[in-house]
N, C-alpha and C positions, 0 to 999 in steps of 0.2 A: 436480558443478560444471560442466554443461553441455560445452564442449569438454574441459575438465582433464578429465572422467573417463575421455575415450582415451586421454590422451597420461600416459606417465612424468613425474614432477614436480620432478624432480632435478637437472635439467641445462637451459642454456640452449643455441640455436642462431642461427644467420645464414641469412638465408635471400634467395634473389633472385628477386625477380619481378617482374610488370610492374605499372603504376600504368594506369588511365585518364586519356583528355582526349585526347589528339593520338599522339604518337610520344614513349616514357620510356625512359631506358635508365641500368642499374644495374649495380653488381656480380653478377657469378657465381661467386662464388670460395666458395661455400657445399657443405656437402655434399649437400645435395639442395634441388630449389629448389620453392615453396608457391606454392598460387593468388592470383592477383592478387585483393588486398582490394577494389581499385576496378573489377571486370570489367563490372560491372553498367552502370556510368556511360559507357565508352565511346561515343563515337561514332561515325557510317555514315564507317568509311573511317579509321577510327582503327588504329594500329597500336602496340603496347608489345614490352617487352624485359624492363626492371629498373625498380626502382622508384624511383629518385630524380633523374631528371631527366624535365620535362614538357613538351614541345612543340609549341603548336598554332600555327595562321595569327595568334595574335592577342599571345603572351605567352610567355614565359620564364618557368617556374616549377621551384625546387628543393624538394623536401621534404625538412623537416628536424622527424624525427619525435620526438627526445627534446625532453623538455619542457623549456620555460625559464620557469627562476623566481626571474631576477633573474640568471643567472650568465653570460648572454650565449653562450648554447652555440647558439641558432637562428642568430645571425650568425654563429657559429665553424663550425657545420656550413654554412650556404651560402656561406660563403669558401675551405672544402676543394673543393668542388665546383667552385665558380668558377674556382679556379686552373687546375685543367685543362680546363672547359671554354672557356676565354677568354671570360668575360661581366665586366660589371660589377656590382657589386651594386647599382648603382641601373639597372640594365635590367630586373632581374627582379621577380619572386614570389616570396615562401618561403611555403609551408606545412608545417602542422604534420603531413599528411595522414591516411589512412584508417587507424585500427589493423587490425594483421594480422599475421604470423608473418613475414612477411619482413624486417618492422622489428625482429627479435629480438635483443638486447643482446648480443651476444660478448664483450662488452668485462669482465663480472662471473665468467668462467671462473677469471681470477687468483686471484681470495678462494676461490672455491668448492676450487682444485686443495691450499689448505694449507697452502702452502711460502713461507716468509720470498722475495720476490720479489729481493732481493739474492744468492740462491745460485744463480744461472746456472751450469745444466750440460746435458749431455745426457737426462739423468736426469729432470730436471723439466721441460725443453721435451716430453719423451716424453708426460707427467704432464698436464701444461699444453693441452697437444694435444687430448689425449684429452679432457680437460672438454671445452674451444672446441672441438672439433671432433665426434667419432662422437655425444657426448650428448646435442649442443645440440641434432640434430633431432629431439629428442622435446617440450621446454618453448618452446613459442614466446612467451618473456619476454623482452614487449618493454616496456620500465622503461628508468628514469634514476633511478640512484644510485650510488653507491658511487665518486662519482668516477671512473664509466668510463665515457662517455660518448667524450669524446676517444679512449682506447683500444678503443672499439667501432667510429668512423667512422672514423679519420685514414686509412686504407689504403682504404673499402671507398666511402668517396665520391668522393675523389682517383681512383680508377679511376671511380665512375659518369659524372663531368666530365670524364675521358679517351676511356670507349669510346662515349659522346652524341659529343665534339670528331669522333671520326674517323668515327664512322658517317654524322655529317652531310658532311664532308670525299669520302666513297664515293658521297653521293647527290649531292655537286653538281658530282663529276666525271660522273657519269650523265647531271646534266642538261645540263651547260657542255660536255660532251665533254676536256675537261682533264686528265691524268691525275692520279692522286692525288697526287704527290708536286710537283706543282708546284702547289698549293695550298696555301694560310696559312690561318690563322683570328687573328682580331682583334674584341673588344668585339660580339659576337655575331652575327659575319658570318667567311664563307668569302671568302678573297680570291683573286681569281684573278691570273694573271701580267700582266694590263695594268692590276690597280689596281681594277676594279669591283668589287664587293660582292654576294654572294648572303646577305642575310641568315637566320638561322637560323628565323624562323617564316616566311620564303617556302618554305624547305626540309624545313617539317614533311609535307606531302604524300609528296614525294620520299623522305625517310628512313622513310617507316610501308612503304614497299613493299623498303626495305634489308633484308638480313639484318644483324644489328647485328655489328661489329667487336667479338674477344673479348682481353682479356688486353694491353693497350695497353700501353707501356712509362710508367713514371711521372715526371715532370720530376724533374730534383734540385735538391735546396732552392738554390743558384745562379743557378739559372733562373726563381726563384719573383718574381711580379709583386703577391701580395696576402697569401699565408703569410709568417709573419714579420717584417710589418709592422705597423703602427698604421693601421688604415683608420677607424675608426671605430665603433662598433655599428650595426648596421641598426634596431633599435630607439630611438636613442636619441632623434630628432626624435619619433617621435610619445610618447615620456615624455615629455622635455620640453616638450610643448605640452599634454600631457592629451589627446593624442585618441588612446591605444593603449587598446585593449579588453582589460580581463583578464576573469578570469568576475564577479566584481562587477555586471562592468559591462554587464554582457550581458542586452536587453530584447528582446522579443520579441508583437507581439501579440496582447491581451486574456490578457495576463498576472497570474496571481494571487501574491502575496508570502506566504511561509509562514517560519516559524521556529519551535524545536524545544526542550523543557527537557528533558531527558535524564534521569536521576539520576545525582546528581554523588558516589555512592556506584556507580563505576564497574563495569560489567556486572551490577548487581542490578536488580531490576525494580521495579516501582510497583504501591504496596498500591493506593492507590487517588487522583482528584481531584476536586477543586471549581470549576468553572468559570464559575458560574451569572452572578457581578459581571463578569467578562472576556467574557461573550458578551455585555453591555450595552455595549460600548465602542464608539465611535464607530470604524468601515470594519472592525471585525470579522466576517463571514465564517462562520467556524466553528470549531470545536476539537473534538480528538479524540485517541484513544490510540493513540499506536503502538507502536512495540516501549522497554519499559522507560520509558515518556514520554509526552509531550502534543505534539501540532503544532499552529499557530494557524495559520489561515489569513485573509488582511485583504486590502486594498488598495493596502496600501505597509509597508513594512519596519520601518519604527518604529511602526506603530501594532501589527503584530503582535507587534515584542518587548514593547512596553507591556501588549498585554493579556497574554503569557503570566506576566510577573512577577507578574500579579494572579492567576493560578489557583492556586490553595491544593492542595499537594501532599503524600501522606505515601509516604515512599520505605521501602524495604527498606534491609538493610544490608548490606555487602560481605562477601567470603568474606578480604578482607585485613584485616590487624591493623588498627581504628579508629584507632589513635595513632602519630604521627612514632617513638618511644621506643620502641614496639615495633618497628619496620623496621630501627631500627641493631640492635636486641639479637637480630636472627633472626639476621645479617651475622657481628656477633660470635662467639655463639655457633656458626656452621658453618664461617669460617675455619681452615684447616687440618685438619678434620675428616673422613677416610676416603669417609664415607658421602655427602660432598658434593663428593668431588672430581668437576671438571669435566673436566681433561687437567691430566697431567704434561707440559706447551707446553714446556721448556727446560729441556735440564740437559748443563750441560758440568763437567767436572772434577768435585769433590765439595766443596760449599758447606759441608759437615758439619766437614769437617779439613783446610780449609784455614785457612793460617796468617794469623794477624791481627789487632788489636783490632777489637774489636766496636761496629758502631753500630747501636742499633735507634730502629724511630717506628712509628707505624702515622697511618694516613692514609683521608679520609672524600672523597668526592665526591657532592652530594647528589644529588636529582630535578633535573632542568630542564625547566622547560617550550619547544615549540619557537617559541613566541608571532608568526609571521609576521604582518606589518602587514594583509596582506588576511585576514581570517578568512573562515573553512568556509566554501564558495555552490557549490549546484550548480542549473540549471536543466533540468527534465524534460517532456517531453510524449511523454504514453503513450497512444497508441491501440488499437483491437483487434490490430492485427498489424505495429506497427512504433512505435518507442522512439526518441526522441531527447535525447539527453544534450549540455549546455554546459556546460564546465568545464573548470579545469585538475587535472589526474594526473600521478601518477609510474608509475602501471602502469594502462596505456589499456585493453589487451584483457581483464584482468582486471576492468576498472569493466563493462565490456559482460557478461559472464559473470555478475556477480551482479545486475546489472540485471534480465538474463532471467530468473533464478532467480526473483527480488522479484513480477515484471509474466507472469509465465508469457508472454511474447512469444518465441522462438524466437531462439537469441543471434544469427544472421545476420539478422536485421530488428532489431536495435539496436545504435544509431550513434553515436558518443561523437565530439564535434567540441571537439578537446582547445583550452584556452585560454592564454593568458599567462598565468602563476602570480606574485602580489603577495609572494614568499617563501615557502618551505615548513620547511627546515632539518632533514626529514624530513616534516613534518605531511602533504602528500598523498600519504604512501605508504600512507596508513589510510584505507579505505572506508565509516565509519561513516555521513559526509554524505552516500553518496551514495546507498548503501542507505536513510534516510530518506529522501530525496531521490523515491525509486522509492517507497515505501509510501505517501508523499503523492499522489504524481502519480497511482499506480493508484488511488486514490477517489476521484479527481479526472478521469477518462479524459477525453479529449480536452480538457481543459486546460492550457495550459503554468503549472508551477507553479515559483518562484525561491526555493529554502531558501537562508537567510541567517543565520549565529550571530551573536547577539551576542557582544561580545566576552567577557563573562563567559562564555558557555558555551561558548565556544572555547578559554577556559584551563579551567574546571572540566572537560573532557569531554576533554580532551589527554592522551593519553599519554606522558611525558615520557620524557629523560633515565634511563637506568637508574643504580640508587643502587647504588655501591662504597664497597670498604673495601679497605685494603692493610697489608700488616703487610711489613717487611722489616728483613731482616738484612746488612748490609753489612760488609765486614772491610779492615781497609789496614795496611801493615806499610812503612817506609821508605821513606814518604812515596809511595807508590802503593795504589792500589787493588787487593785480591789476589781479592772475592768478592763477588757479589750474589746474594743468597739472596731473592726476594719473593713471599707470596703475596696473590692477588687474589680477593676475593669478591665474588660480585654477583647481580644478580637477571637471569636471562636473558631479555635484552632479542630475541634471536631466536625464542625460543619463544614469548615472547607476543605479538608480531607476528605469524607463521606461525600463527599459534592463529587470530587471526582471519581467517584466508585458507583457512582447514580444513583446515592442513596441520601435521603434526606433525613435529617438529626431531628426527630418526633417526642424530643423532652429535651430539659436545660443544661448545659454542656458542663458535666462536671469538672473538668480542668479546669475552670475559670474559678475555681476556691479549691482543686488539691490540693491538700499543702497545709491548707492554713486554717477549713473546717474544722478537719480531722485529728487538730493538734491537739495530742489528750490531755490537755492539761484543766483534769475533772476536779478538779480543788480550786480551780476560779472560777468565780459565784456569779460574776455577770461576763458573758463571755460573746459577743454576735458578727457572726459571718456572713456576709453578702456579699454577692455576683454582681456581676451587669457586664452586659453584651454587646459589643456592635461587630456588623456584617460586612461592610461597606471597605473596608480596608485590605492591603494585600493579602493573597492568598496564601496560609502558611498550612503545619503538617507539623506531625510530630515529632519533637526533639526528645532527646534522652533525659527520660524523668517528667518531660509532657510539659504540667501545671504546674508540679511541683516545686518545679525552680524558680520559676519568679514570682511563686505563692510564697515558697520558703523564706527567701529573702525578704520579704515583704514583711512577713508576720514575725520572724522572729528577731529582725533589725527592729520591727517597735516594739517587741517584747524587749527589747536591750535596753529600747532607750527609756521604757515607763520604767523597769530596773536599774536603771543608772539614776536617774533622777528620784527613785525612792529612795538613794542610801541602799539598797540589797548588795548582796553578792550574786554574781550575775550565772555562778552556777549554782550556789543555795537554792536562791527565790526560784528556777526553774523546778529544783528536784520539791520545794516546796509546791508547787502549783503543778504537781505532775501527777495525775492519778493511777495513772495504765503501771504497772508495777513491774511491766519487762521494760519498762521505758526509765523506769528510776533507777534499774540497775545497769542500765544501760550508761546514761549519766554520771551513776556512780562508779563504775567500770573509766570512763574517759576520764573522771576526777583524780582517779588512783595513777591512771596511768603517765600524768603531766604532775602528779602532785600536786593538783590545785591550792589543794590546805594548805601553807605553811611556807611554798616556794615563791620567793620574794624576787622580781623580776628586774633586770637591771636597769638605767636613767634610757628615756627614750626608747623604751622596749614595751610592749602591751601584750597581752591575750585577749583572744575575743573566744567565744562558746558559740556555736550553735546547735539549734534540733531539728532535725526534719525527720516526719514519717512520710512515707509512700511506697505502698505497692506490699503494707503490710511492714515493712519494716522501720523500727526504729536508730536510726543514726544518731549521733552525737561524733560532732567534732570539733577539738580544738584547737588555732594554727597562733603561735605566737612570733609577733613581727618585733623588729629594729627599723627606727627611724634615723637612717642615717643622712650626712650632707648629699648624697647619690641619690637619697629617696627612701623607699621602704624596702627593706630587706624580710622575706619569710625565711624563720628561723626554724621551725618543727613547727608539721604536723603532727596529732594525736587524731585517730578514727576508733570510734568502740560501736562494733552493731550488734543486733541479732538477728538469725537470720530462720531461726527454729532449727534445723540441723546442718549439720557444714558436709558439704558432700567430700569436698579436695579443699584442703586448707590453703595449701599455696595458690590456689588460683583462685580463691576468697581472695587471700590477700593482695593477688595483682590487679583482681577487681576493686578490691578497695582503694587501692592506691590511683590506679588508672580512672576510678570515677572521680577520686578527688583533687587530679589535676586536672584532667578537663573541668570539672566546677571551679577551682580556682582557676586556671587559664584564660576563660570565655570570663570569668567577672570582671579579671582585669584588664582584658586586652580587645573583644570581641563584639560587635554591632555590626547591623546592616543598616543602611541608613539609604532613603529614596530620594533621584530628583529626576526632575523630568520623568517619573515615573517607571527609572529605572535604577536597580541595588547599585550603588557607586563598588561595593568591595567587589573585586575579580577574579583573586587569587589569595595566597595565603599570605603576603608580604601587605594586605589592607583586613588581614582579620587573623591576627596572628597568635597562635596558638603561645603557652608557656614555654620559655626557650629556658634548655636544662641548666644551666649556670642560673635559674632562677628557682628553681625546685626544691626544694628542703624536704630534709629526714622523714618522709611519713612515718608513724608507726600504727600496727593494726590491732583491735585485740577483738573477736569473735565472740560470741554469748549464743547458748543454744536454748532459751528459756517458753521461747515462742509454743503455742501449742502446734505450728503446722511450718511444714517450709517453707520457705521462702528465698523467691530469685533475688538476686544482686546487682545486675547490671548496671541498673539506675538509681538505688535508691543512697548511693554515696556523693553524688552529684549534689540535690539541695542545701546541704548542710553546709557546702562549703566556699559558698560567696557570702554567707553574712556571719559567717566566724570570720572569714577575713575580715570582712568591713567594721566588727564588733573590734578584732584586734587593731585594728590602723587606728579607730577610736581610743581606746585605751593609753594605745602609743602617742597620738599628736595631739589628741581629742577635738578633731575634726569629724563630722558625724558622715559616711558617705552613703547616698541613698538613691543613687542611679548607678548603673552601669552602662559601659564600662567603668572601671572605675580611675583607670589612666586618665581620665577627662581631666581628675580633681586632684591627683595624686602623680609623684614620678614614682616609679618606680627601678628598684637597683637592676 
């Protein structure tokens, strides 16, 4: 795998180095620091440091190298920097810049180290360390996911915007004669004591001959001029106008349009095809076989999906079970089963004898597709000795690595120029586009070639959603809840991910009990969580919030129901059985805010509650429905989280709001389902998102109690299919414990 074959693959690192273009300065607070990715580009007279501030005679530039795909993290990362640097964010630049080891994710050590993030001790800081720190400088995995993106920069660009501020501060006491300390900085100039201005790119010369200032003290959020506020996105004028570039949209000239049929009986190859009437079509081109499939190459993008629909194809058939009916009976029959245990993830007290009536259910969470609005596009041009790649990714240095592999170019002469991403919801953490993408282009050398799915072969060729099942036993005795007993089966969704990255899963897939281990509820005395695995089923990938989703539902639909059936109050008996103490004000924060106490709900009307933690953060949310003769009507939501500190409020709350309609969305309307071995849904009119005449009030309210930040993107999502499903109960008192949940229910 080109660089992975030197490096350990197990650990991620932080790495500091320098950027090209003028004078850059970054964090060093890494254990060992990597070659500047942009050495080559430098100019006569150019001087670097770190990698995320850029400084020439002409511009202001931050990189901000995690990808944004919709979630507003390129503006959240150049408003950490800005704060310390004192710029405004309409002075600058952001890019996305060079992949490299430098840019390496620190922020995904948490998942990797094991431990429910709620047990702060010595113990696990030790634990925790050790991942983020001695390992990381072996995997330079530099990615955006897991909702660590915020816990990868908040600390490590806040200092690159500190030690830029005062290195330029050093050079324009040099030049001014001024000493340092009777200098300011202001909106991107150095001020001196009688009020002039030395602006920051007159002082780019001057700071490339500084040695850069190390270890800067950091403002305290008191101080803060743009964290914690509502500034705006830096993106959002050119959406709103339609002139922001994602990879779509990305042209380039005497450009060729290709697109791809795959076989939709996933990882099997192709007997053979017929092309003969599809190479008569009008700006057709060419067609040929690549790997398991055909690629058309045309003129424009619709004429090549038109002719690949016309080439007549006969596919192989899959190594997984052809039929939906066989995928729940694999689940069925290895829950609870020895031979498929995944981890014994929790066990406190003893579920076995402890005292209490008995409530059991078992419970289904299907496929989902990750259907983002922009589907699959990568654009390639392959020459003899140098590779370039347009697109957006969630893992950059990895796209360049099997590029080289594909194009036999030497993975340092190929250049991946990352793009705005149109949604992902996991979908670019999977390299199948781009690998075609490279197979095209090398037939094609020295032409730039634009792969584009159609939308059908963006849902047939999707990895979805991994399918669970949950069985649980819950127990309550005078009017409290005394045990929860749950296990969880499911198809490992990490391995077959890693599988296509040539990496094999060397421990037990924590996804398979996200969610529902780590549910702190340290005040219940008998409490036991287990896994189980099976392999054999379609190949899925991760969705937004991973495990956590159809862990979440799982566990705290039978926390609803051993609470309903003891007589509790189903938001009491939580904050009762709730140890973690950011997590009860959390609760109690969502109680205040629906007035649970006292607010008497009208005839045929419910609330339902729920909690999910994941990714370090504690959610609580409550959506209260109408049962009307149309079906069910959602009438408000309530979301209350923490997230440790809020970087931009309002785009907290659009994540808040936008993760909990896609979680209500996909619970009520959303499956993939297999025959003949291939997903029946094709478009969005067979897996149909929440249509806005169905959407009710959200309301948000933020908590900063946590000891460290925390990302958002996904940790709004679990909570909120088994609030709904808890409220439809309430309402009709019908228990729902599959989704979708349109199966059992209409909805208005």
């Amino acid at each position: 795998m080109g660089r992975l074959r030197t490096i350990t693959r197990r650990s991620f690192l932080v790495g500091s180095v320098a950027v090209g273009g003028a004078v850059a300065f970054g964090t060093y607070r890494a254990v060992a620091p990597f070659d500047n990715p942009n050495e080559e580009t430098l100019a006569d007279g150019a001087a670097t440091f770190n990698p995320w501030v850029v400084i020439d005679s002409d511009k202001i530039t931050l990189i901000a190298t995690h990808a944004d795909k919709g979630q507003g993290v390129q503006s959240a990362q150049a408003s950490l920097i800005a704060e310390e640097l004192d710029v405004e964010l309409d002075q600058v630049e952001i890019s996305f810049g060079i992949p490299g080891p430098a840019y390496a994710n620190g922020g995904m050590g948490d998942a990797m180290a094991g431990i429910p993030l709620y047990e702060y001790n010595a113990s696990v800081e030790r634990t925790r360390g050790f991942v983020n720190g001695a390992l990381r400088a072996v995997l330079p995995m530099m990615a955006t996911g897991g909702s660590s993106a915020m816990p990868d920069v908040f600390l490590k660009l806040r200092d690159a915007g500190a030690t830029a501020r005062e290195t330029l501060k050093l050079a324009a006491s040099q030049v001014s004669g001024v000493p340092v300390d009777q200098l300011k900085t202001a909106k991107g100039a150095v001020i001196l004591p009688d009020g002039s201005e030395l602006t920051y790119t007159s002082l780019a010369g001057a700071a490339a001959e500084v040695e850069p200032v190390r270890f800067v003290e950091l403002r305290q959020p008191s101080d803060w001029r743009i964290l914690g506020k509502s500034h705006g996105r830096t993106d959002m004028l050119p959406k709103c106008t339609g002139t922001l570039d994602y990879g779509i949209d990305f042209n380039i000239e005497n450009m060729v349009h290709a697109t791809v049929r795959t076989n939709p009986n996933k990882g099997a190859p192709m007997k053979s095809f017929d092309a003969a009437d599809a190479l008569q079509m009008r700006g057709v081109q060419d067609i040929f076989e690549i790997t398991n499939g055909i690629a058309v190459v045309a003129d424009n993008t619709w004429r090549a999906i038109k002719a690949a629909n016309a080439v007549s194809i006969d596919w192989e058939k899959p190594t997984y079970p052809l039929e939906q009916a066989e995928h729940w009976a694999i689940l069925e029959n290895a829950i609870g089963k020895e031979e498929h245990l995944n981890a014994e993830a929790r066990e406190v007290g003893d579920v076995t004898t402890a005292e209490g009536t008995e409530v059991t259910a078992d419970y289904r969470s299907p496929y989902v597709a990750h259907a983002p609005l922009e589907p699959l596009t990568a654009t390639i041009l392959v020459s003899e000795d140098r590779v370039d790649i347009w697109t957006g990714h969630q893992i950059q240095m990895m796209v360049e690595t099997f590029v080289a592999e594909i194009t036999g170019v030497d993975v340092e002469n190929v250049h991946l120029h990352n793009l705005f991403i149109g949604g992902s919801f996991g979908h670019r953490l999977e390299f199948d586009y781009v690998r075609q993408a490279a197979e095209i282009a090398t037939k094609l050398k020295g032409t730039p070639v634009k792969l584009t799915y159609s939308r059908e072969e963006d849902f047939l060729q999707d990895f979805p959603r991994h399918i669970t099942i949950g069985r649980g036993i819950g127990k309550h005795k005078d009017g409290k809840v005394t045990s929860m007993n749950v296990d969880i089966c499911g198809a490992s969704v990490m391995a077959s991910q890693m599988s296509r990255m040539g990496i094999n899963l060397p421990m037990p897939d924590t996804q398979l009990h996200e969610g529902a281990w780590d549910y702190p509820m340290l005040n219940l005395q008998n409490n036991r969580v287990r896994s189980f695995r099976v392999d054999n089923l379609a190949p899925t990938s991760s969705w937004r919030s991973v495990g956590a989703a159809p862990n979440v539902f799982i566990y705290d639909t039978m926390l609803d129901e051993t609470i309903h059936a003891a007589g509790a109050d189903p938001m009491m008996e939580r904050i009762r059985l709730m140890g973690h103490g950011q997590s009860v004000k959390v609760l109690e924060a969502a109680a205040d805010m629906c007035s649970w106490n006292g607010h008497k709900v009208g005839p045929n009307t419910g609330r339902g509650v729920a909690y999910g933690f994941s990714f370090g953060v504690p959610v609580v949310t409550v959506v209260q429905v109408t049962n009307t003769p149309a079906g069910i009507k959602l009438d408000e939501v309530w979301v209350a989280a923490d997230v440790g500190v809020v970087i931009d409020p309002n785009n907290l709350d659009n994540m808040a709001t936008g993760g909990t309609v896609f979680g209500l969305g996909h619970a009520i309307n959303c499956e993939i389902t297999y025959a003949n071995g291939v997903a029946q849904q094709e478009n969005y009119y067979d897996h149909e998102a929440m249509r806005i005449w169905q959407c009710p009030p959200i309301h948000f309210k933020a908590l900063e109690n946590l000891e460290k930040v925390r990302g958002f993107g996904e940790p709004p999502v679990p909570p909120a299919a088994p609030a709904l499903g808890n409220a439809i109960f309430a309402a009709t008192g019908k228990r729902l414990r599959e989704m979708p949940f349109n199966k059992f229910v209409d909805f208005v």
